[in-house]
C-alpha positions as CSV (number, residue, x, y, z in Angstrom):
1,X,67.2,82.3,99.1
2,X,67.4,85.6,100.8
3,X,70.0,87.2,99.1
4,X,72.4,90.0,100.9
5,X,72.1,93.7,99.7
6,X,75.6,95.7,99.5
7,X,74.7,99.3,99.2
8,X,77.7,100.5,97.7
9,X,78.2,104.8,98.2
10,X,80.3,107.1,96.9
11,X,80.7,110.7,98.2
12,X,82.6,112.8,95.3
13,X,83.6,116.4,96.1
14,X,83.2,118.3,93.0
15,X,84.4,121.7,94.3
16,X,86.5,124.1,92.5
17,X,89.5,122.6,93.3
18,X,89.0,119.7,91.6
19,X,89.0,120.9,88.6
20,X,92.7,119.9,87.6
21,X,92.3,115.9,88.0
22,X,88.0,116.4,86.8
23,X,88.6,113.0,84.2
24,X,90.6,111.1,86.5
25,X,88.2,111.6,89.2
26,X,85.4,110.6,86.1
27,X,87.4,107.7,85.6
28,X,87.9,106.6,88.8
29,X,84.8,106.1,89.8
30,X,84.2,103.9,86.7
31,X,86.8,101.7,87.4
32,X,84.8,101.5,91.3
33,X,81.9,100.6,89.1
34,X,83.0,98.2,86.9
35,X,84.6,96.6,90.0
36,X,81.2,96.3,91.6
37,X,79.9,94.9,88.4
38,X,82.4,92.1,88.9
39,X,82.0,91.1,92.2
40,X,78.0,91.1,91.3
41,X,78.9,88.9,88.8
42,X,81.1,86.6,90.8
43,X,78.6,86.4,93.5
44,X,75.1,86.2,92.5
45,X,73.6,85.5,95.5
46,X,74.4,89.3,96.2
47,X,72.3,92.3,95.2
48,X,74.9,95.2,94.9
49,X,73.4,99.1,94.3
50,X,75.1,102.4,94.1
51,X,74.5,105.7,95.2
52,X,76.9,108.1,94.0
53,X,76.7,111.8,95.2
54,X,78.9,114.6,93.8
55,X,78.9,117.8,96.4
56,X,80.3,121.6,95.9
57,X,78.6,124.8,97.9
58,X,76.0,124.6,94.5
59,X,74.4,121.3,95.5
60,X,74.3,117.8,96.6
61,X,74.2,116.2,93.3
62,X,72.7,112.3,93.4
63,X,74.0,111.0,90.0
64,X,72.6,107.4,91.1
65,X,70.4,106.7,94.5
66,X,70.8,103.1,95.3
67,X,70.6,101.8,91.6
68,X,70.9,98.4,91.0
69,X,74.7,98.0,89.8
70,X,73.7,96.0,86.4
71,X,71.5,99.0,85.9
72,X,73.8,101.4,86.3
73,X,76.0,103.7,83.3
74,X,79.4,105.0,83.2
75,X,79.8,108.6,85.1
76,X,80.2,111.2,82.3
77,X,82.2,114.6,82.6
78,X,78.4,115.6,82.4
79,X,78.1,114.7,85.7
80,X,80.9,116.1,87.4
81,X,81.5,119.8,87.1
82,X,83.6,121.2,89.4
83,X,83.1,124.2,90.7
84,X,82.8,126.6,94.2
85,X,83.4,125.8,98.0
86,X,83.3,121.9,100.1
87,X,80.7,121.9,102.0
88,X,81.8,117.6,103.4
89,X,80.0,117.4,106.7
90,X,76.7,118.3,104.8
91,X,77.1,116.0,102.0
92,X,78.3,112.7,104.3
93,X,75.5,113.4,106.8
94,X,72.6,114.0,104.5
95,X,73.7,110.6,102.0
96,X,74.4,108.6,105.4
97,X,71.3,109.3,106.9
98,X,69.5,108.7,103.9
99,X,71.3,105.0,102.9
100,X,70.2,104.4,106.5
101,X,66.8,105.2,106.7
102,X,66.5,102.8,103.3
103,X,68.1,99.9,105.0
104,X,65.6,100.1,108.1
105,X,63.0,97.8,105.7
106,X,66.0,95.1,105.2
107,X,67.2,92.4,106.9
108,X,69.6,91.5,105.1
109,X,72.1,94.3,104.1
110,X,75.4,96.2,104.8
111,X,76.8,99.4,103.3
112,X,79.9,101.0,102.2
113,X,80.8,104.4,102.2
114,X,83.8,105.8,100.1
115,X,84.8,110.1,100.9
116,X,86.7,111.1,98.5
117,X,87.7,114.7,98.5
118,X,90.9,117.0,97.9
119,X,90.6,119.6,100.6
120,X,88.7,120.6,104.1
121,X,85.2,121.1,104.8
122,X,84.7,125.0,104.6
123,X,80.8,125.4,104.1
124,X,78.8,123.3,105.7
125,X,75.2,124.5,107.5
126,X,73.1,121.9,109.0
127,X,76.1,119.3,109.8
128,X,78.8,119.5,112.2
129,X,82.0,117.5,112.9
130,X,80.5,115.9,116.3
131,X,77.6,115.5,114.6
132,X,79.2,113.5,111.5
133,X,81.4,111.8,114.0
134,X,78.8,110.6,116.1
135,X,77.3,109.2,112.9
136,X,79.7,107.2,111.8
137,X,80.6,105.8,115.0
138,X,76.8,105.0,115.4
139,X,76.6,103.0,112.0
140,X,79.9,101.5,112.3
141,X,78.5,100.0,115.3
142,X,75.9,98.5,112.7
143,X,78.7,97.0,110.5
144,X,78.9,99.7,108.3
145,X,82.6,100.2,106.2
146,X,83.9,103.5,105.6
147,X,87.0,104.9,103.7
148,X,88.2,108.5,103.2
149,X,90.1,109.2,100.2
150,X,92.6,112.5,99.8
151,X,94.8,114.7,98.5
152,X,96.4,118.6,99.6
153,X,95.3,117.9,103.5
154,X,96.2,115.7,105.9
155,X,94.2,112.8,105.2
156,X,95.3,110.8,108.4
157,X,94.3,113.5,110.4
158,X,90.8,114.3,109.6
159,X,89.9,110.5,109.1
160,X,90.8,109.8,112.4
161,X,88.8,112.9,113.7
162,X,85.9,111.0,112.2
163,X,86.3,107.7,113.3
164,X,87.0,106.3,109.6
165,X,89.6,103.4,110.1
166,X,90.4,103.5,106.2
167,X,92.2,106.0,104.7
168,X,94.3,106.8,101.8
169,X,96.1,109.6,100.5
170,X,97.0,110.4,96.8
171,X,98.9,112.8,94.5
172,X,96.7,114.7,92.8
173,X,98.2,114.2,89.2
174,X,96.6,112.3,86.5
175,X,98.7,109.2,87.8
176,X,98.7,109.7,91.1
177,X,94.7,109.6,90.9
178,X,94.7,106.4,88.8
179,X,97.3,104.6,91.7
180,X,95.0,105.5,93.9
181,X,91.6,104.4,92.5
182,X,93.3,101.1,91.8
183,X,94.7,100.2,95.3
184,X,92.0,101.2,96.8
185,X,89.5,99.1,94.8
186,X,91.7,96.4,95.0
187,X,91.9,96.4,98.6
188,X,88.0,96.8,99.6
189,X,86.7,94.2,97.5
190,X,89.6,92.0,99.0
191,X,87.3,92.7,102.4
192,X,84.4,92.2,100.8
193,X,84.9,88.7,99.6
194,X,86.7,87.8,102.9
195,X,83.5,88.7,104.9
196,X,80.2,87.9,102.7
197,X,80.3,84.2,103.1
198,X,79.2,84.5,106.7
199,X,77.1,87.8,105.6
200,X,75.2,85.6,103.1
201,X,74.3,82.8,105.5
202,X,70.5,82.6,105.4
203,X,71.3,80.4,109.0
204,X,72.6,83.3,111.6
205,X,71.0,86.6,112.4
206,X,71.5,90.0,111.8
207,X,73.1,90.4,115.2
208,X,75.1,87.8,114.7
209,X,76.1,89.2,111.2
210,X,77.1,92.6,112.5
211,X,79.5,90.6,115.5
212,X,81.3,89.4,112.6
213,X,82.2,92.3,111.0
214,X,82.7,94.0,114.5
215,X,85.5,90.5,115.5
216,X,87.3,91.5,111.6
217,X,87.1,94.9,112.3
218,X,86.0,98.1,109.7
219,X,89.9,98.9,108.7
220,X,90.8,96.8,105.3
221,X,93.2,99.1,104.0
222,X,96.7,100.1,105.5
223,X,98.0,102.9,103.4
């Protein structure tokens, strides 16, 4: 049987700002993991990989570039070192583009994108909002999910300049970080395990796939 690929993506800002919920943020995303792990586990005729970025002015870091999810270790503080400016557009365009130039040798696969950042862009150099925009709208029209994730901006705002129909905003406090992560797990893989039957169907298309997630619709959390 043909199984169906999830690339699951994460898109961490790690700039200076950060710094004050740094182990919650850690933690987080290990929770996202091990929920991953779960659902793999639930539903093995799924392959489910991660790539997990954390961005600042510094660098694009790629802690994990679509990694099989059994294969993959708990973040460490290691990895995540805040630090410097939030260069977003950059670091969603070049993972996006990326994910989607691996998925052009599938036929079988969907992706989800997670932003999670505490602030507005302020650095970016070879991306621009239209740009990004345009992106999203583009691989949305592919079936792809998206979700952006804040705190200290307006969160509403900016997803909805960027045609991301999921978005959540958070206190940025130790619990206000762990509410967060929870919901918002809690909520996605609720979408994911209403809409893989028909994505694992070895009988119907991938055009036929993508006009199912295009009838559900991309928004799966109401904040």
């Amino acid at each position: 049987m043909k199984k169906t690929t999830i690339h699951n993506v994460i898109i961490l800002d790690k700039s200076g700002s950060m710094s004050s919920i740094a182990r919650q943020a850690v933690d987080g995303v290990n929770e996202t993991i091990a929920s991953i792990k779960s659902m793999q586990e639930k539903h093995p005729e799924q392959d489910n990989d991660l790539t997990l970025v954390a961005f600042c002015g510094c660098e694009l870091r790629v802690i994990y570039r679509s990694l099989p999810i059994g294969q993959v270790q708990p973040m460490t503080e290691r990895d995540y070192r805040p630090c410097c400016m939030t260069p977003l557009y950059d670091a969603i365009g070049n993972t996006i583009t990326e994910v989607h130039r691996h998925m052009q040798t599938e036929e079988n696969a969907m992706a989800s994108v997670t932003v999670i950042t505490d602030g507005y862009e302020n650095a970016s150099k070879e991306f621009s909002h239209t740009a990004i925009r345009s992106l999203i709208e583009a691989y949305k029209n592919e079936g792809w999910l998206f979700a952006y994730i804040g705190a200290d901006h307006d969160v509403e705002s900016v997803a909805y300049s960027l045609n991301i129909d999921n978005h959540l905003r958070f206190q940025k406090t130790s619990e206000g970080t762990r509410h967060m992560f929870g919901r918002f797990n809690e909520k996605r893989m609720g979408y994911l395990e209403d809409v893989m039957p028909s994505m694992c169907d070895t009988n119907m298309s991938a055009s036929e796939k993508i006009n199912i997630l295009k009838e559900r619709g991309s928004k799966f959390f109401e904040e």
